[in-house]
C-alpha positions as CSV (number, residue, x, y, z in Angstrom):
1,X,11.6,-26.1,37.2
2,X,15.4,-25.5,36.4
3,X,16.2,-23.0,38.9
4,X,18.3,-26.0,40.7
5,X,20.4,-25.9,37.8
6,X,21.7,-22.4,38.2
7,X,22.1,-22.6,42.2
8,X,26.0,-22.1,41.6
9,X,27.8,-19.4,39.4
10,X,28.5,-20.5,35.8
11,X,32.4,-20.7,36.5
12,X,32.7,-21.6,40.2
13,X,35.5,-23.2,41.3
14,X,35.7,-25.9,44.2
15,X,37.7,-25.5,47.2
16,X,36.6,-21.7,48.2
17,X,36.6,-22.4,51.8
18,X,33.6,-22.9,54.1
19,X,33.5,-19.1,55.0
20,X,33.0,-18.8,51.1
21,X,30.5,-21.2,51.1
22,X,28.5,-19.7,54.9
23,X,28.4,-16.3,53.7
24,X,26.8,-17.0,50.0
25,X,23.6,-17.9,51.2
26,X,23.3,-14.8,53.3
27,X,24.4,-12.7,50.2
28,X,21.6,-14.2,48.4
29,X,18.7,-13.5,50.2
30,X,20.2,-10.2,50.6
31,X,20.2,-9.2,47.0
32,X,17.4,-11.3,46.4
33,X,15.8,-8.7,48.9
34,X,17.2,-5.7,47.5
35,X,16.5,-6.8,43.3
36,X,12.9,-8.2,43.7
37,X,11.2,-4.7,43.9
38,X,12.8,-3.7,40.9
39,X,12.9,-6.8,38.7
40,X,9.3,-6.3,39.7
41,X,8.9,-3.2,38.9
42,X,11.1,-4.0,35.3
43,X,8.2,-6.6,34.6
44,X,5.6,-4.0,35.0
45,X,7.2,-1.7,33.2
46,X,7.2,-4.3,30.6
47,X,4.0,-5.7,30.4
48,X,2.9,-1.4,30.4
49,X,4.7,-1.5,27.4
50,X,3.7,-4.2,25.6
51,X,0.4,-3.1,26.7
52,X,0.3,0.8,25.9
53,X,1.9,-0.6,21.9
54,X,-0.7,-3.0,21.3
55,X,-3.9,-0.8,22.7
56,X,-2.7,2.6,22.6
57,X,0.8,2.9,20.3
58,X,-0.4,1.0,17.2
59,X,-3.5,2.4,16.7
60,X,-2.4,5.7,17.1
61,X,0.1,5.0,14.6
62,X,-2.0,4.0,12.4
63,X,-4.3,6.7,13.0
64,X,-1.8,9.5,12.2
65,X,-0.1,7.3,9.5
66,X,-3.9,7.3,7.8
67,X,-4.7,11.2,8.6
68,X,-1.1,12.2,7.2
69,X,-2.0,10.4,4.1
70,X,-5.5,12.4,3.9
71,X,-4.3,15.1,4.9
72,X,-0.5,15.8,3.6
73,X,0.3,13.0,1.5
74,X,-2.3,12.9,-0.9
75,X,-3.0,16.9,-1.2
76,X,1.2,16.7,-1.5
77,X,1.2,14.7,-4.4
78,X,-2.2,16.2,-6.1
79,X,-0.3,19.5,-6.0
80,X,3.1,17.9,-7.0
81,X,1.2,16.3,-10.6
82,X,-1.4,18.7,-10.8
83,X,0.4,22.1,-10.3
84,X,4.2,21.6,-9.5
85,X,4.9,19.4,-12.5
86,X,3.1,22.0,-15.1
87,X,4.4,24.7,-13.2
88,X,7.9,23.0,-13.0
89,X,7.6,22.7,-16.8
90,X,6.6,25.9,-17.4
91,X,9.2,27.3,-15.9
92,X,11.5,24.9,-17.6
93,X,10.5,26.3,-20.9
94,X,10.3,30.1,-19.7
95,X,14.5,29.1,-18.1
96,X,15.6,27.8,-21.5
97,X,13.5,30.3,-23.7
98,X,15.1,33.5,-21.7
99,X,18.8,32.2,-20.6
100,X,20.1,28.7,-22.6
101,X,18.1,29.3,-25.8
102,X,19.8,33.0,-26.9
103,X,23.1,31.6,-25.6
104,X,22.6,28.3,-27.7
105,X,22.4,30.8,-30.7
106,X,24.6,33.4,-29.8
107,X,27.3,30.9,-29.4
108,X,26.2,28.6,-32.6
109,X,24.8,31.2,-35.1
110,X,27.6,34.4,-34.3
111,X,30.4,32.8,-32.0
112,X,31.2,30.3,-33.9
113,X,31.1,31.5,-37.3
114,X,32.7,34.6,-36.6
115,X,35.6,32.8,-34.8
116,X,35.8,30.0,-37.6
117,X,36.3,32.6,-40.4
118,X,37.5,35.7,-38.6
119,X,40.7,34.1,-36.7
120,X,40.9,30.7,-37.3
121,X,40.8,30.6,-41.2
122,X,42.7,33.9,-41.7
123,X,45.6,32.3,-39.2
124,X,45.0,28.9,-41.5
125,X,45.7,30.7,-44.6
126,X,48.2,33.1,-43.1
127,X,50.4,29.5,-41.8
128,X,49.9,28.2,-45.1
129,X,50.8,31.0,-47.8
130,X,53.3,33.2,-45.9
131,X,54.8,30.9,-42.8
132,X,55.4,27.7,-44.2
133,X,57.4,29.6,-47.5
134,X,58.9,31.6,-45.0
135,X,59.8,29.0,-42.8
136,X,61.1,26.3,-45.9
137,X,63.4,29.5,-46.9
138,X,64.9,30.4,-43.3
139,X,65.3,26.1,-43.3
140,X,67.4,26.6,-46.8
141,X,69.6,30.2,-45.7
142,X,70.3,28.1,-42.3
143,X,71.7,24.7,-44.3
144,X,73.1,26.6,-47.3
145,X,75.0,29.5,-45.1
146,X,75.0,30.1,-41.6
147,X,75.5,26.4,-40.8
148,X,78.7,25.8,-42.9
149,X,80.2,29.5,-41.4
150,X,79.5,28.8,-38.1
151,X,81.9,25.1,-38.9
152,X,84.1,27.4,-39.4
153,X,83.9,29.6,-37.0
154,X,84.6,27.0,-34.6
155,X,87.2,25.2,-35.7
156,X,88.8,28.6,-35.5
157,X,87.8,29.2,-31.8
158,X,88.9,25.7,-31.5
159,X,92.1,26.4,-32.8
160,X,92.8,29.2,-31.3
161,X,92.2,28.1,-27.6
162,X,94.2,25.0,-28.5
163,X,97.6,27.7,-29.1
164,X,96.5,29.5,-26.2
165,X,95.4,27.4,-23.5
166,X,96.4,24.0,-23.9
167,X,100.1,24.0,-25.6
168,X,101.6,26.0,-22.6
169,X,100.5,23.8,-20.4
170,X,101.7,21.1,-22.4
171,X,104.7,22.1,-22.9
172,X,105.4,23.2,-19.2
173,X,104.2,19.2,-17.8
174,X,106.2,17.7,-20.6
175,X,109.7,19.8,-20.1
176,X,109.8,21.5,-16.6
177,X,107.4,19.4,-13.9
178,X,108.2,15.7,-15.4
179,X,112.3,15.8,-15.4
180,X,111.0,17.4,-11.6
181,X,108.9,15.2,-10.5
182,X,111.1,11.6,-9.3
183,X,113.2,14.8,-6.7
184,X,110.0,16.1,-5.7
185,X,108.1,13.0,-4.4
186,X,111.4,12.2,-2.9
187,X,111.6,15.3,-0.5
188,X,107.9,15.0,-0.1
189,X,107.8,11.4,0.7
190,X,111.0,11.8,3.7
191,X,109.6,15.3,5.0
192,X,105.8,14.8,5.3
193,X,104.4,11.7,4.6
194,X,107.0,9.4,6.5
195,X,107.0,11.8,9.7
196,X,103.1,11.6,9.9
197,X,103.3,7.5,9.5
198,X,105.3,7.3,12.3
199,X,103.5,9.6,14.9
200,X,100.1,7.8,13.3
201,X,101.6,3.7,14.3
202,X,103.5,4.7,17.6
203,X,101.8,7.2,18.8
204,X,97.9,7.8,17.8
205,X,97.2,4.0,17.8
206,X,98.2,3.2,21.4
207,X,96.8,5.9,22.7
208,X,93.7,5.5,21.0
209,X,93.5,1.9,22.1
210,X,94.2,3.1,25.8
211,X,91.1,5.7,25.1
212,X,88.8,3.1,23.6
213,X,89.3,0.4,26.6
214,X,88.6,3.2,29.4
215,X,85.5,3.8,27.8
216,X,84.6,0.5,26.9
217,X,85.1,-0.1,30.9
218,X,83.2,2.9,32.5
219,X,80.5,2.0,29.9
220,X,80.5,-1.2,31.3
221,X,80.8,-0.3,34.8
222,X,77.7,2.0,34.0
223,X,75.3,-1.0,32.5
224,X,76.3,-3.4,35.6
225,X,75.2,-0.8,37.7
226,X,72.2,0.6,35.9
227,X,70.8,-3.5,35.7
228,X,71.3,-3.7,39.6
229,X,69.4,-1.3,39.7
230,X,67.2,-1.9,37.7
231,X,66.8,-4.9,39.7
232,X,66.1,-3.8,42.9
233,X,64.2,-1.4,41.8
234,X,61.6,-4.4,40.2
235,X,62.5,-6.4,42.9
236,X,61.1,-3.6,45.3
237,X,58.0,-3.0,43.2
238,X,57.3,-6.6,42.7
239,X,57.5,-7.3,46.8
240,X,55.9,-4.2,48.0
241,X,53.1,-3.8,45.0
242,X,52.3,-6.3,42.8
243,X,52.3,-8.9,45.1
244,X,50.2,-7.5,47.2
245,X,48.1,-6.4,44.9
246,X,47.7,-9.6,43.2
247,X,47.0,-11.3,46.4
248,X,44.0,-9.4,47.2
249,X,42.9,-9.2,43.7
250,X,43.2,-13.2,43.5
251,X,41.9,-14.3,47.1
252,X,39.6,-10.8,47.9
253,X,38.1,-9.0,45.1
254,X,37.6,-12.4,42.3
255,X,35.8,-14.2,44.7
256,X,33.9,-11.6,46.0
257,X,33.1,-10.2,42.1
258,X,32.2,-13.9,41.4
259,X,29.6,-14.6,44.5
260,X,28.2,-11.0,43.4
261,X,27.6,-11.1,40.0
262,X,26.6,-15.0,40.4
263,X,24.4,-13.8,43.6
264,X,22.6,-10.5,41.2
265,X,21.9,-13.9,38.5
266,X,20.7,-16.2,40.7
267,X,18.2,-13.3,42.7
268,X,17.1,-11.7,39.7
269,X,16.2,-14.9,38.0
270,X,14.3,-15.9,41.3
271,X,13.2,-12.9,41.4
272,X,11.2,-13.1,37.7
273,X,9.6,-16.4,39.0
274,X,8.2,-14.7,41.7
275,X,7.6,-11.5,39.9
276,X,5.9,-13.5,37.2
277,X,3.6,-15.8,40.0
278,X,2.6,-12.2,41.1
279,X,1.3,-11.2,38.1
280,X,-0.2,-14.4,37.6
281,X,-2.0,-14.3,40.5
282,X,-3.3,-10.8,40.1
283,X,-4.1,-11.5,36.9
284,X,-6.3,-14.1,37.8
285,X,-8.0,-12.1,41.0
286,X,-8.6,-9.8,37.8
287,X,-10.0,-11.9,35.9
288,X,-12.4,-13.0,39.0
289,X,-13.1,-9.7,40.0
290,X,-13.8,-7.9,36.5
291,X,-13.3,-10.3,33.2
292,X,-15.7,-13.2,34.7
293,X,-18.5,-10.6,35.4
294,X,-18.3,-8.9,32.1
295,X,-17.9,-12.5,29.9
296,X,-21.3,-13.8,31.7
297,X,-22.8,-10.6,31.4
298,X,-22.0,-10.1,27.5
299,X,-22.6,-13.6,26.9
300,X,-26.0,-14.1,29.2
301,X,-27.3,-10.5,28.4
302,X,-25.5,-8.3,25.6
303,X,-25.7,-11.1,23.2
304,X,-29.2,-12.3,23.4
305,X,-30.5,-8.6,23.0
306,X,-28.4,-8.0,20.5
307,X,-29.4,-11.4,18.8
308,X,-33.3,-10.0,19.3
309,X,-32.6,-6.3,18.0
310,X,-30.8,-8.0,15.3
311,X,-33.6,-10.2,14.3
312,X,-36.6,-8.5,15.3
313,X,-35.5,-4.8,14.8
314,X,-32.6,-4.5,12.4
315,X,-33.4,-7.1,9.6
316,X,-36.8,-6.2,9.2
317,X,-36.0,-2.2,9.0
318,X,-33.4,-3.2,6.2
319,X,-35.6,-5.0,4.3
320,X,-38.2,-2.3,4.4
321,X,-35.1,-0.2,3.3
322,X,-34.1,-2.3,0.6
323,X,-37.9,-2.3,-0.8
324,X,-38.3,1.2,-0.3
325,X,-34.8,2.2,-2.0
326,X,-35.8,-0.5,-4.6
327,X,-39.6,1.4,-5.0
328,X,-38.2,4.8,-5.2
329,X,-35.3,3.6,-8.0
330,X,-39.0,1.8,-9.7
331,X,-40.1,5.4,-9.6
332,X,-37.2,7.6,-11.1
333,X,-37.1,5.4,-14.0
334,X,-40.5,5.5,-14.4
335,X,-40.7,9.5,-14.6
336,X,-37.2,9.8,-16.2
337,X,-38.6,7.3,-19.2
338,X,-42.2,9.4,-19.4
339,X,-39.8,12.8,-19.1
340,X,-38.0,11.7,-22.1
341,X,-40.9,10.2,-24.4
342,X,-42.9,13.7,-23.6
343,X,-39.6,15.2,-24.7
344,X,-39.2,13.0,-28.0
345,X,-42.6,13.8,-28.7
346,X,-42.2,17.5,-28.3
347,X,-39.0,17.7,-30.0
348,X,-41.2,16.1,-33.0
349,X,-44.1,18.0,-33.0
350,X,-42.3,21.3,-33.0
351,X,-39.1,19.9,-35.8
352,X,-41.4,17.4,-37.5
353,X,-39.2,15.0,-37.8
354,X,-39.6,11.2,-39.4
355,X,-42.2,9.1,-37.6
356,X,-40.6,5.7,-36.1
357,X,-42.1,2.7,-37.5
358,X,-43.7,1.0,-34.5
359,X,-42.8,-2.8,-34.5
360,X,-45.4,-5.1,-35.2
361,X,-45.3,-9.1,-35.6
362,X,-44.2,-10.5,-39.0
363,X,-46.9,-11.2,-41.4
364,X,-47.5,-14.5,-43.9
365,X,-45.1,-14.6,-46.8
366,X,-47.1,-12.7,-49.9
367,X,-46.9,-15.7,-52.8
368,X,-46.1,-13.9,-56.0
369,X,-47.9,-15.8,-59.3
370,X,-46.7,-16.4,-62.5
371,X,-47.8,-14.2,-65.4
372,X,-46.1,-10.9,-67.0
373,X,-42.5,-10.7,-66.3
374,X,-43.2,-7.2,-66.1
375,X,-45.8,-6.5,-63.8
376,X,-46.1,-9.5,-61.7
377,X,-48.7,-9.6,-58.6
378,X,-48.4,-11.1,-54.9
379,X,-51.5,-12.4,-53.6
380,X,-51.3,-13.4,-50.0
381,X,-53.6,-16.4,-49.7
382,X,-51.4,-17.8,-53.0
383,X,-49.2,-20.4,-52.4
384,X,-45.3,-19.1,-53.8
385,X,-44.7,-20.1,-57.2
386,X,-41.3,-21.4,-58.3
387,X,-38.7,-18.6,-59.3
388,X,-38.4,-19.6,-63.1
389,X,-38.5,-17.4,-66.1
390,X,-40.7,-17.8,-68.5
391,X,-38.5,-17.9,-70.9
392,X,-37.2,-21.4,-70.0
């Protein structure tokens, strides 16, 4: 037996403590106490089960499975070949005579053609006589005139915006802004751009450094205290919560989980042994009270009466069946062959048809004797002469 095997939990750990190890036994044999009735009643449940499928389930099932096939199934598919399929067909044919056929013809016999040489040679011919000559001479008027005056025309728009746009201007960078231009960036180089230089370096710089370094510090100021914070905040947490939590989690509720679920293992599997010696037992007080009875009743009584009605009732009233069945099929043949000779013979006398030969056994050979080639005799007591002419 290997329930000593399976005395402790499948990951117990040494050093639990002796209150650990006095209160498991208690905690057994309370939920071995509390789970026997139902692993019991699970096993009963069971074997009703396993029972109710092999007696009652399967044979019912196969019961319905063989009516639906008499009854639906085979009806189904005798009306599916005999009268859906021809029907189906039927209706195939009567679908495509009345809507695809006419289409099928419309489209191929009067669509078509009449498209085809209605629009589509008329626009073939039309492209080919009148467009493409039309086309080849617009091709030759574009080349041969409008392309060389339109060069034209455009060097003389060309031209002309050249005069008007581009020599002023020209001629106003090259003799009025250039000789201007060293005194210009002089007075704009002393009046603007060195005043803003200065006020940029001596002024703007430094106090845009002083800027940057007070924010840089209250930013830093800001993170120091935000991670002290921060700190005692988790510091808090982790001494007023976690650890606590933890603690009991570690010492309280793993062991307890532990004995618990190893405790429900340990009953219920003690609890199927017993369950199981239960149902051995009353299966045997079963088998005393009811199964032993009826075996030496069907062996000492059922089966020697049935052996006697088998021998002395039922074979001989088969036989006499048999030779009765086999008497009465004698019979029927008998009157069916005397039926049909009376017919044969009434069918001749009223047609007059030929006469069959009767058979008879094969006579002696007739011997035929030598003499005139033309009319030669057989006599039957003659022995055969040989087959040579008389010629030779």
């Amino acid at each position: 037996m290997e329930y000593g095997k399976h005395q402790a939990p499948a990951r117990y750990e040494g050093g639990d403590g002796c209150l650990t190890t006095l209160v498991r036994i208690p905690v057994r044999i309370v939920v071995l106490v509390l789970v026997l009735p139902v692993r019991m009643v699970w096993d009963a449940l069971v074997a009703g089960a396993r029972a109710a499928d092999r007696i009652l389930l399967r044979p019912l099932g196969r019961a319905l499975a063989w009516l639906f096939e008499v009854l639906v199934a085979i009806p189904a598919r005798w009306l599916y070949a005999q009268v859906l399929t021809p029907l189906g067909h039927g209706l195939r044919w009567l679908a495509m005579a009345v809507f695809v056929w006419p289409w099928v013809a419309l489209w191929r016999y009067v669509v078509v053609p009449g498209v085809r040489y209605g629009i589509v040679v008329p626009l073939v011919l039309l492209y080919e006589q009148v467009l493409t000559p039309v086309g080849h001479g617009l091709r030759w008027v574009w080349r041969a005139l409008v392309l060389p005056a339109g060069r034209g025309f455009a060097t003389a728009v060309r031209w002309l915006l050249t005069v008007v746009c581009v020599m002023p201007v020209v001629l106003l960078w090259r003799y009025v802004l250039k000789p201007l231009g060293p005194a210009v960036a002089w007075l704009v180089g002393h009046l603007i751009v060195l005043p803003l230089v200065w006020t940029y370096r001596e002024l703007l710089t430094p106090l845009g450094h002083g800027i940057a370094w007070l924010l840089g510090l209250l930013v830093r100021g800001i993170e120091a205290g935000c991670r002290g914070l921060w700190a005692a905040v988790r510091w808090l947490v982790t001494v007023l919560l976690v650890s606590p939590v933890v603690w009991v989690y570690r010492r309280i509720l793993t062991p307890v989980g532990r004995e618990t679920a190893a405790a429900f293992g340990v009953a219920w599997r003690v609890a199927g042994f017993i369950s199981r010696a239960v149902g051995r037992a009353l299966a045997r007080l079963a088998w005393r009270l009811v199964g032993a009875p009826v075996a030496w009743a069907y062996r000492t009584v059922c089966t020697p009466v049935g052996h006697f009605l088998r021998d002395a009732v039922f074979a001989p009233a088969g036989r006499a069946a048999l030779a009765v069945g086999r008497t009465a099929r004698q019979t029927l043949r008998t009157a069916r062959e005397t039926v049909r000779q009376a017919r044969s013979d009434a069918w001749r006398a009223l047609v007059g048809g030929v006469r069959e030969r009767e058979p008879r056994e094969p006579g002696s050979l007739s011997a035929r004797t030598l003499g005139d080639t033309q009319q030669a005799t057989t006599v039957p007591s003659a022995a055969p002469g040989p087959e040579i002419s008389l010629r030779k």
